[in-house]
Legacy VTK file of the C-alpha trace (Angstrom):
# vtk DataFile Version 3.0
C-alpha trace
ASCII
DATASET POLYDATA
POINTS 524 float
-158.436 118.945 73.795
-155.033 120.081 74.154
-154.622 118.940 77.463
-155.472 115.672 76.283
-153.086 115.723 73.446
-149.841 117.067 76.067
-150.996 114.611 78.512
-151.048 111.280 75.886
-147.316 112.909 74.862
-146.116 112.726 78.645
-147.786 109.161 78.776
-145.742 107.609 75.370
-142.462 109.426 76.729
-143.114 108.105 80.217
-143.433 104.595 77.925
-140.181 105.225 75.952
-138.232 106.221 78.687
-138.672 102.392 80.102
-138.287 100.798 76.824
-141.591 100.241 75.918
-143.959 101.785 73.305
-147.882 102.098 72.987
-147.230 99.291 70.093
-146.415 96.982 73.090
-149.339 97.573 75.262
-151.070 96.093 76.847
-148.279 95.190 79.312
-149.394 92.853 80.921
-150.316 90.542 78.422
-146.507 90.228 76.892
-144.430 90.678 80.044
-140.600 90.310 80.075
-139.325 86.904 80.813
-136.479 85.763 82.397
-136.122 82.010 83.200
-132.209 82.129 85.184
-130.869 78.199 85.343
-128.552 77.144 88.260
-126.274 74.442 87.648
-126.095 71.876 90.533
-127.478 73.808 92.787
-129.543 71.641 95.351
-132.839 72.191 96.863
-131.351 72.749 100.444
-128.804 75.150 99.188
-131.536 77.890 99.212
-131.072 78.954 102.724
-135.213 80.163 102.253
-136.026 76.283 101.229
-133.833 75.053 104.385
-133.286 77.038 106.951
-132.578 74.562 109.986
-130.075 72.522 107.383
-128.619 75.039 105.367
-125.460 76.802 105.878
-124.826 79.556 103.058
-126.661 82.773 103.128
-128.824 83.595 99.539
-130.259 86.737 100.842
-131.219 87.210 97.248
-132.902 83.917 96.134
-134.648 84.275 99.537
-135.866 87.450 98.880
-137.045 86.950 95.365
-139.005 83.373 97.349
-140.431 86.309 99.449
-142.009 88.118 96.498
-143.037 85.692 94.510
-144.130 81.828 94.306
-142.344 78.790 95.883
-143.253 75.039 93.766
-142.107 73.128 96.436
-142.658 69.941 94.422
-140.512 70.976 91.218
-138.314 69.142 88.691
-136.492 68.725 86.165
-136.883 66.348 83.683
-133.733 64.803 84.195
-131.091 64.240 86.713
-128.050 65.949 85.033
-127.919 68.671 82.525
-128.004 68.249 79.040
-131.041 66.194 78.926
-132.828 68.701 81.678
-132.098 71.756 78.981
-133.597 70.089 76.481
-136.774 69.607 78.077
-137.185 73.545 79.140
-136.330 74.330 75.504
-138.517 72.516 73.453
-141.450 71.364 76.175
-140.545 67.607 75.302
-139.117 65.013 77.579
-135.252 64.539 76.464
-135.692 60.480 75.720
-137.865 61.269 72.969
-134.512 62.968 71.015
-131.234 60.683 70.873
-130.322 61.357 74.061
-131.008 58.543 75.754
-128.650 58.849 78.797
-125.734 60.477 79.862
-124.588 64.279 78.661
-123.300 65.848 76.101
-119.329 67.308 75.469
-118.605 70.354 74.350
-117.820 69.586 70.350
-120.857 67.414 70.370
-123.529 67.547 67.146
-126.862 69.809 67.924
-129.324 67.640 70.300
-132.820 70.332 69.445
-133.168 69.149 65.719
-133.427 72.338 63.599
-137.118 72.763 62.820
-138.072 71.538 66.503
-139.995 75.153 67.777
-138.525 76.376 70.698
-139.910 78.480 73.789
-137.200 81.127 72.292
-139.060 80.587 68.863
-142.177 81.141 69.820
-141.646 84.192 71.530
-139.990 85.273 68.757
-143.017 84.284 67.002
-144.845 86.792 69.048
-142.562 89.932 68.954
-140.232 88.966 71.632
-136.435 89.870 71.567
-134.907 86.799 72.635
-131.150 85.927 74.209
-129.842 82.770 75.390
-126.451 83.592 77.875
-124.013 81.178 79.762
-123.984 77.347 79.931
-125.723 75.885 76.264
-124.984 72.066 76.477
-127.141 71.587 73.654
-124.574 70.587 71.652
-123.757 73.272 68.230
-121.134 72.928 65.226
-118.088 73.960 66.636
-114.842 72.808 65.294
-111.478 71.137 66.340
-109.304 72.919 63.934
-108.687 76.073 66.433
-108.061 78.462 63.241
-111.898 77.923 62.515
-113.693 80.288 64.552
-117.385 80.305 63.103
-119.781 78.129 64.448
-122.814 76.584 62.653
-126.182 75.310 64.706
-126.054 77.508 67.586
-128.401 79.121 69.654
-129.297 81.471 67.256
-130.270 78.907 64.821
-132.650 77.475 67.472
-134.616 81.049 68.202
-132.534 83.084 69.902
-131.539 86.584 68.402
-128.652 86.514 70.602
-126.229 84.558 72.251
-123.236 84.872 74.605
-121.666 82.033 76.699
-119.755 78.450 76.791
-120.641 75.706 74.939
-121.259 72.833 77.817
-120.339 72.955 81.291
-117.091 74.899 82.481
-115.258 72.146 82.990
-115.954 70.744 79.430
-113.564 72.147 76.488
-113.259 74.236 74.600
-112.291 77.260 77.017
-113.471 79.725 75.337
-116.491 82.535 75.066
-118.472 81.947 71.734
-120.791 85.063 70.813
-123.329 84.596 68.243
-122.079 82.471 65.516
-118.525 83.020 66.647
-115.938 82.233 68.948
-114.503 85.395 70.658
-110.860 84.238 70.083
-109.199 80.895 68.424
-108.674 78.497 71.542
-104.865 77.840 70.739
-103.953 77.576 74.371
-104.176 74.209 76.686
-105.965 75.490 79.901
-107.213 72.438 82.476
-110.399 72.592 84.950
-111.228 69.200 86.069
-110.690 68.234 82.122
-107.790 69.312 79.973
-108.463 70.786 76.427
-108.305 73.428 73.979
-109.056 77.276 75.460
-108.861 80.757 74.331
-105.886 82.397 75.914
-107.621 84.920 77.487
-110.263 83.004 79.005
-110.280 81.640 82.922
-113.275 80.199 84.335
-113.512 82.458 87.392
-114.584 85.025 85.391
-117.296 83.313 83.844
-120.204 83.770 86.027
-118.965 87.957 86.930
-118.870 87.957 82.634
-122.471 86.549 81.883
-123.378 88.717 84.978
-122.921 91.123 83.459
-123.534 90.797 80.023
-127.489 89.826 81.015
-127.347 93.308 83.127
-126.208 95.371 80.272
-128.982 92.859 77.941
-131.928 93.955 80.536
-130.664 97.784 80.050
-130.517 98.002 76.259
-133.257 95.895 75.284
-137.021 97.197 75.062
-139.852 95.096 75.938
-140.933 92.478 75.512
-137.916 90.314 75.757
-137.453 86.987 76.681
-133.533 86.612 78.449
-132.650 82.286 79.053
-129.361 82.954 81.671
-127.805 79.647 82.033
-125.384 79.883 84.783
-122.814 78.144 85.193
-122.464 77.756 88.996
-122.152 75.939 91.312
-121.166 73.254 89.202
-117.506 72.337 89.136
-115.291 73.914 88.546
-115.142 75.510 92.352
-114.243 79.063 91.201
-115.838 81.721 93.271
-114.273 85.470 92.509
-111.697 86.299 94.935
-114.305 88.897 96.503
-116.164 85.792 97.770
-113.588 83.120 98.887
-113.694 82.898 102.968
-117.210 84.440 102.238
-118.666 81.025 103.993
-118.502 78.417 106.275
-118.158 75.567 104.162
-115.342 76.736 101.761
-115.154 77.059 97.754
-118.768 75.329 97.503
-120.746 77.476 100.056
-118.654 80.649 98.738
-119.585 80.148 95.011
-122.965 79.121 95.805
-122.930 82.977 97.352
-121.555 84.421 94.275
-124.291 82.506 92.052
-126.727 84.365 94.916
-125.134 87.634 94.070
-125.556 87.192 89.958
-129.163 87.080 90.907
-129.663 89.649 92.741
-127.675 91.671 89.645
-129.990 90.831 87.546
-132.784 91.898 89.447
-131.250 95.253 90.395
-130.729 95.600 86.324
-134.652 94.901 85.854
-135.136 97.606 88.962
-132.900 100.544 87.310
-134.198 99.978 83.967
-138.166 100.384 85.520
-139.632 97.027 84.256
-139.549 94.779 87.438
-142.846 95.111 87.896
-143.985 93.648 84.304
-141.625 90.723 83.937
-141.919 87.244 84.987
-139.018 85.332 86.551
-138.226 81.931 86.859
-135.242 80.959 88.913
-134.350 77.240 89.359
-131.360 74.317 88.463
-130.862 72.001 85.511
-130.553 68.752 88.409
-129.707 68.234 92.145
-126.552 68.939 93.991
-123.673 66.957 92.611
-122.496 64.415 94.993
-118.516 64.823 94.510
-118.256 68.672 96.128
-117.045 68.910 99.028
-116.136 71.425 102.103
-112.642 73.590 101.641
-109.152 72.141 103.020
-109.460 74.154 106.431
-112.662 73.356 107.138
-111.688 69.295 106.165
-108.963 69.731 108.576
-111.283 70.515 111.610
-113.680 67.811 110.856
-110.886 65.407 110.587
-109.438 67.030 114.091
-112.943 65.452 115.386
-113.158 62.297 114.133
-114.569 62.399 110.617
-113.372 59.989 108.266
-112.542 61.828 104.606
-114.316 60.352 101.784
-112.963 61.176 97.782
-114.927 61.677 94.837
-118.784 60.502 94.817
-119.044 60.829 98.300
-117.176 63.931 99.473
-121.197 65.835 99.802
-120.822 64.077 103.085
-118.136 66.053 104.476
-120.793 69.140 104.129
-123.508 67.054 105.643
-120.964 67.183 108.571
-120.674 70.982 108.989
-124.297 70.715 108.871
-125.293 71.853 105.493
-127.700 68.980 103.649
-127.832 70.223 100.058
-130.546 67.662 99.250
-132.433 68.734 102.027
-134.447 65.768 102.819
-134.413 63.952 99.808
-132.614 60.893 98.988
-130.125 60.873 96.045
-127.965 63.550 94.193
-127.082 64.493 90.699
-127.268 61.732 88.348
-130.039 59.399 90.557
-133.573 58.508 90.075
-134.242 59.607 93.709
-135.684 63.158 94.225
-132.026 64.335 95.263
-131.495 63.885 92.082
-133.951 65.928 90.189
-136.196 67.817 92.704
-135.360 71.297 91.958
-135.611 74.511 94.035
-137.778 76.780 91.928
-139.075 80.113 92.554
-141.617 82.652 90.380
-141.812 85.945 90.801
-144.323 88.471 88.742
-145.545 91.733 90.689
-149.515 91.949 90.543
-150.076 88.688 88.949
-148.336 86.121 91.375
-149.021 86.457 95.522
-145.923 87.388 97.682
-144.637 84.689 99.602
-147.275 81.969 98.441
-146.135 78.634 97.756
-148.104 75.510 96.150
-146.841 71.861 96.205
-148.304 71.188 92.657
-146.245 68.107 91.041
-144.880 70.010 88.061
-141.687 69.734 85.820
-139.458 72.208 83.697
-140.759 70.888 80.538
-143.900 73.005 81.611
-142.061 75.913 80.852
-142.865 76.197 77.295
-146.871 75.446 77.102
-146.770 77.943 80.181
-145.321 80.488 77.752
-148.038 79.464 75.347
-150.911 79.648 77.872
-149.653 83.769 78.735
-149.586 84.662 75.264
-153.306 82.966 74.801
-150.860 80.635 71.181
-151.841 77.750 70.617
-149.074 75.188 69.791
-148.482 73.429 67.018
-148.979 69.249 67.312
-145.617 68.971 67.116
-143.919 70.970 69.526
-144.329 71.222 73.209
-145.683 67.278 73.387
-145.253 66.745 77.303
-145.825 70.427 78.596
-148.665 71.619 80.331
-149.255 75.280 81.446
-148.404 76.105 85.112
-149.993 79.491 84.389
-153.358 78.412 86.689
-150.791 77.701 89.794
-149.065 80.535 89.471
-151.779 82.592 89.372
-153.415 80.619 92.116
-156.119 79.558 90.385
-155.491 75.348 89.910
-157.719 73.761 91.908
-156.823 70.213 90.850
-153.531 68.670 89.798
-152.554 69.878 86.406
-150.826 66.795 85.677
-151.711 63.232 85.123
-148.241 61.968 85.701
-144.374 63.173 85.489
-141.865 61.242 84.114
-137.905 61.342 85.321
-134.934 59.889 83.569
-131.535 59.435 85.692
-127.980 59.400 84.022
-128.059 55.866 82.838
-130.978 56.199 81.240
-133.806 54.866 84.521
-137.157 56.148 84.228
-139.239 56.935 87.091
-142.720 58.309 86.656
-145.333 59.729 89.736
-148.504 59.903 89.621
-150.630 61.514 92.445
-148.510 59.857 95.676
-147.091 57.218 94.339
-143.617 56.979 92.394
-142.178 53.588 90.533
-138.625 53.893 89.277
-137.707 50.770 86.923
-135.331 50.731 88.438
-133.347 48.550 91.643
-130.725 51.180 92.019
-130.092 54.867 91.998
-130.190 55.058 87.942
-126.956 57.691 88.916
-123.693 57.791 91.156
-125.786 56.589 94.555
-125.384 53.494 95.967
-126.599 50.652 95.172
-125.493 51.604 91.837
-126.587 50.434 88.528
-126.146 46.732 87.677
-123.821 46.189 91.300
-124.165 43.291 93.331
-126.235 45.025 96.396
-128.626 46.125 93.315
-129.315 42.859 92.114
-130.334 41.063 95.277
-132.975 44.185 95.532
-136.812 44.233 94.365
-136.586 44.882 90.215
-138.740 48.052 90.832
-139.220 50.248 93.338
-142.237 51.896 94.485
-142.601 54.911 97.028
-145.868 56.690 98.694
-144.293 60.374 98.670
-147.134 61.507 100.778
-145.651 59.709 103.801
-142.320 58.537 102.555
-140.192 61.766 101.030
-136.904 59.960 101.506
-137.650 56.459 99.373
-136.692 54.094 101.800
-139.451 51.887 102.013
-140.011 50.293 98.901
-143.869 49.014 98.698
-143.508 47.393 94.947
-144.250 43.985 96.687
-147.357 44.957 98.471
-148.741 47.117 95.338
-148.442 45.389 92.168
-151.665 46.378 90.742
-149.639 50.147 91.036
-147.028 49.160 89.410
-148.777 47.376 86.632
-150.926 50.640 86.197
-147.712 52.767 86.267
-145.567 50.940 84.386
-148.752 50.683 81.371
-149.372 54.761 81.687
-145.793 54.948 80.993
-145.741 52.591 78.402
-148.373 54.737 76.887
-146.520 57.982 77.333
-143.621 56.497 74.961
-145.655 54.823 72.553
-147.595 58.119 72.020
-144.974 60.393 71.535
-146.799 62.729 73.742
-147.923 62.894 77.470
-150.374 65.584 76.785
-153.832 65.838 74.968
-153.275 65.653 71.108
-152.303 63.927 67.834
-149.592 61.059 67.928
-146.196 62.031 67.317
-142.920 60.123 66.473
-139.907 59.887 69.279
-136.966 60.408 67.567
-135.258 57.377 68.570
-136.383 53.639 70.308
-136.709 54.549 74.157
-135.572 51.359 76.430
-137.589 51.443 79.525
-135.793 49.224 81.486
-132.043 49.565 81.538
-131.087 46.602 84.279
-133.584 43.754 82.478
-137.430 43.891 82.703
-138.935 41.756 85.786
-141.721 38.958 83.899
-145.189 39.426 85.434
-144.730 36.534 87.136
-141.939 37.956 89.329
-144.277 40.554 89.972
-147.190 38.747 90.710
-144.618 37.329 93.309
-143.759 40.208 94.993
-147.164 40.976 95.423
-148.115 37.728 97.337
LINES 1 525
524 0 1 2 3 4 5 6 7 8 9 10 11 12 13 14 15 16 17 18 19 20 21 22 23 24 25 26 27 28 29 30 31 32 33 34 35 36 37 38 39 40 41 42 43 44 45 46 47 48 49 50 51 52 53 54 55 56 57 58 59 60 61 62 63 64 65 66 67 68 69 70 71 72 73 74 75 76 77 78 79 80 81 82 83 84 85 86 87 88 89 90 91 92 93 94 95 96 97 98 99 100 101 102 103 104 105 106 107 108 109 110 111 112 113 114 115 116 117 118 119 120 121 122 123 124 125 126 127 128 129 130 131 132 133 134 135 136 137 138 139 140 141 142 143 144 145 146 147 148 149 150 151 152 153 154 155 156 157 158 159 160 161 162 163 164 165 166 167 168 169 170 171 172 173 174 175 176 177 178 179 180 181 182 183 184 185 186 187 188 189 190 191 192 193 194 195 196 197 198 199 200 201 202 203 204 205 206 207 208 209 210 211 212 213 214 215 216 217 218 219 220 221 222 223 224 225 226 227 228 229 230 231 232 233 234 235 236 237 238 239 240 241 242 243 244 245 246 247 248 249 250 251 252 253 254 255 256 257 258 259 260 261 262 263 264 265 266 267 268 269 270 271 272 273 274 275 276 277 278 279 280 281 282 283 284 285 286 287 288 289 290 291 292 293 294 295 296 297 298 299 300 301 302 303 304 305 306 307 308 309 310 311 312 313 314 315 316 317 318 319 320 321 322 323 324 325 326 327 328 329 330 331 332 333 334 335 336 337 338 339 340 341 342 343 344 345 346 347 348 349 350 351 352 353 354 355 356 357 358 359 360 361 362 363 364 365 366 367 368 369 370 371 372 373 374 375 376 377 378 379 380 381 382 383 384 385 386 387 388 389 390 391 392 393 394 395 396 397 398 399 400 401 402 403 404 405 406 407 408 409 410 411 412 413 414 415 416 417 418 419 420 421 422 423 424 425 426 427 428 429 430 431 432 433 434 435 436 437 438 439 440 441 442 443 444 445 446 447 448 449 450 451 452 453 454 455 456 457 458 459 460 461 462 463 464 465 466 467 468 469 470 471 472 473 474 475 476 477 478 479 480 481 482 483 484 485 486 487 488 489 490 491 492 493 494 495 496 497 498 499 500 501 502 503 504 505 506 507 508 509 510 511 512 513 514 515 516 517 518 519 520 521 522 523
């Protein structure tokens, strides 16, 4: 007997000493959760994902795609950021809420209405700790008088015990760290990265991503489980920053070097889950808010030797190409970038990794989307969600455990910047859309656009890169897409359950709606 009794005292220290407690058991069924959002960073700039194409070495997302669960056929919901966020928090596709294209600035109103449940709230629900660190773009109450330091409808008003990070992207003022409810200092300085506006003066945005390295390490250390960490990077998006430790780190200058930095916060973060002894019972979730955006570009040296061969410069929208010249295709195969209907534009690298529970080095080319995220969460706690929340999610729980045996979704829906929707179903994608939705060309509403098709329809099974458009020889599939997405709207729900209200009118087509006859058309 008092063997028994020494031995269950060595077992609940062993369980302190790791953070957890014999209240927390089983384990397994609550594990940690980490879901770690890239910004911009492309399918092909995962050197595991692309290995003939891609030029920068991510030792670390390739070795967490080595111990856990590739979804080769990932998105998000959207192809830029705001919109993307909102479906991972709340489960929901972002054109249901007001945003109905486009992103949102820094000092814009909340987007997540306040009694919308969250993934963070329901965790929270269920005994999780919850943080929310980096990049929010979710829009909060911040205001322009830089005296006023307190901010109202911010992450921790949306579930989150705690927060630490910027308010939109780090090119998007204010400057400045806001912590909790709080900015850490009054931005009374003028500070410019790609756009000029109010900072703190003691912020600069190269140490942003070290910073919220950090700050998630020293989160993963002091928190006991189960806990439930959203890191919202803020790399490789622009502004090209990389820490002076990793400029000249690659081939393709500032873009290759701070895609290696954003490598290295990973692999942080996973060393922090390693020293404090709970790798093996938490779930993470790396992947990006969108695809690569289009306007970064190689570094001035490397420029100069391209241009010593030949290669024309391009500016702005188009400088990705003077990467695709040094070889490096951050879209991999895909057509499009940031901002476009096409898969460059939202088909996502994302990678899964939970010891015992997911296989090493499996992959599965299951259609699914980011707004999965949160009935997934549901599905490993066995909760049930509410009518209201969660209305387009559906549990990837059976692929990652290798157990889905059909396709768990019906259909996915995208949305590009403008506002374009595209929806797939089995092979076959229709964008309503004749132009990129984005920054591509033929862009929205231009005069190559409209002397195109009004729709345009794809077999991904044979035709990854969208260039031949088969609207004219399927009409029947569009008429049966175009109806299911119809549906999708007029529901206010994609998934099984009670009608709901969208928050605002959603306008499917955005460059005029084709009649059925000029369908009909097409088809002959």
């Amino acid at each position: 007997m008092e063997k028994n009794v020494a031995l269950l005292a060595v077992a609940l220290l062993t369980l302190d000493s790791i953070g957890l407690h014999a209240a927390d058991q089983p384990a397994t069924a609550r594990p940690n959760i980490i879901f770690i959002l890239c910004d911009d960073l492309g399918y092909g700039d995962v050197h595991g994902l692309n290995p003939e194409r891609c030029k920068i070495a991510t030792p670390n997302l390739d070795r967490l795609a080595s111990q856990g669960l590739t979804l080769t056929d990932a998105h998000s919901t959207s192809a830029v950021c705001t919109p993307s966020r909102y479906g991972i928090l709340t489960g929901r596709y972002n054109w249901r809420s007001r945003e109905q294209q486009g992103v949102l600035s820094g000092y814009s109103a909340p987007l997540i209405a306040a009694d919308r449940l969250t993934v963070a709230g329901l965790l929270k629900q269920n005994g999780y700790t919850t943080a929310a660190m980096g990049k929010w773009h979710l829009g909060m109450g911040i205001s322009k008088n830089p005296q006023e330091l307190t901010v109202t409808d911010g992450p921790t008003t949306r579930g989150f015990d705690y927060f630490f990070g910027i308010s939109a992207s780090l090119d998007m003022p204010p400057f400045v760290f806001i912590e909790n409810n709080r900015l850490t200092e009054a931005p009374t300085a003028t500070k410019k990265w790609v756009r000029s506006g109010p900072a703190g003066p003691n912020f600069e945005a190269v140490n942003a991503l070290p910073t919220l390295t950090t700050k998630a390490s020293e989160f993963i250390a002091r928190t006991k489980s189960p806990f439930f960490l959203y890191l919202a990077l803020p790399s490789p998006h622009t502004p090209l920053v990389p820490a002076k430790e990793w400029q000249g780190k690659s081939i393709l200058g500032d873009y290759g070097d701070y895609v290696m930095e954003t490598d290295w916060a990973v692999g942080q973060v996973l060393a922090a889950l390693d020293k404090a002894g709970v790798a093996d019972n938490t779930l993470v979730l790396l992947t990006s808010d969108n695809g690569v955006a289009p306007y970064v570009g190689v570094g001035p040296e490397q420029l100069k030797q391209l241009e010593a061969k030949g290669f024309q410069a391009t500016k702005g929208a188009e400088s990705y190409k003077e990467l695709e010249a040094m070889g490096h295709f951050s879209s991999y195969v895909f057509r499009g970038h940031k901002a476009d209907i096409w898969e460059g534009g939202h088909r996502i690298p994302c990678l899964v990794r939970w010891p015992g529970k997911i296989q090493a080095g499996s992959t599965s080319d299951q259609l699914v989307s980011l707004v999965d995220f949160m009935a997934t969460c549901a599905d490993i706690l066995e909760a049930k969600l509410p009518a209201n929340a969660g209305e387009d999610s559906v549990s990837l729980l059976p692929v990652l455990l290798g157990k889905a045996v059909a396709p768990i979704h019906d259909a996915v829906v995208f949305h590009s910047i403008n506002g374009s929707f595209g929806i797939q179903q089995g092979n076959w994608k229709l964008e309503l859309c004749p132009s990129s939705g984005g920054w591509g060309n033929p862009k929205p509403k231009s005069k190559a656009a409209k002397a195109l098709p009004p729709v345009q329809l794809y077999d991904m099974s044979k035709d990854i890169g969208e260039r031949t458009n088969e609207s004219a020889r399927h009409p029947e599939i569009v008429k049966r897409l175009t109806k299911l997405l119809e549906k999708y709207v007029a529901d206010g729900r994609s998934t099984p359950g009670a009608p709901q209200k969208n928050d605002a009118a959603s306008q499917l087509w955005k460059e005029g709606r084709p009649d059925d006859e000029t369908l009909r058309k097409d088809g002959d």
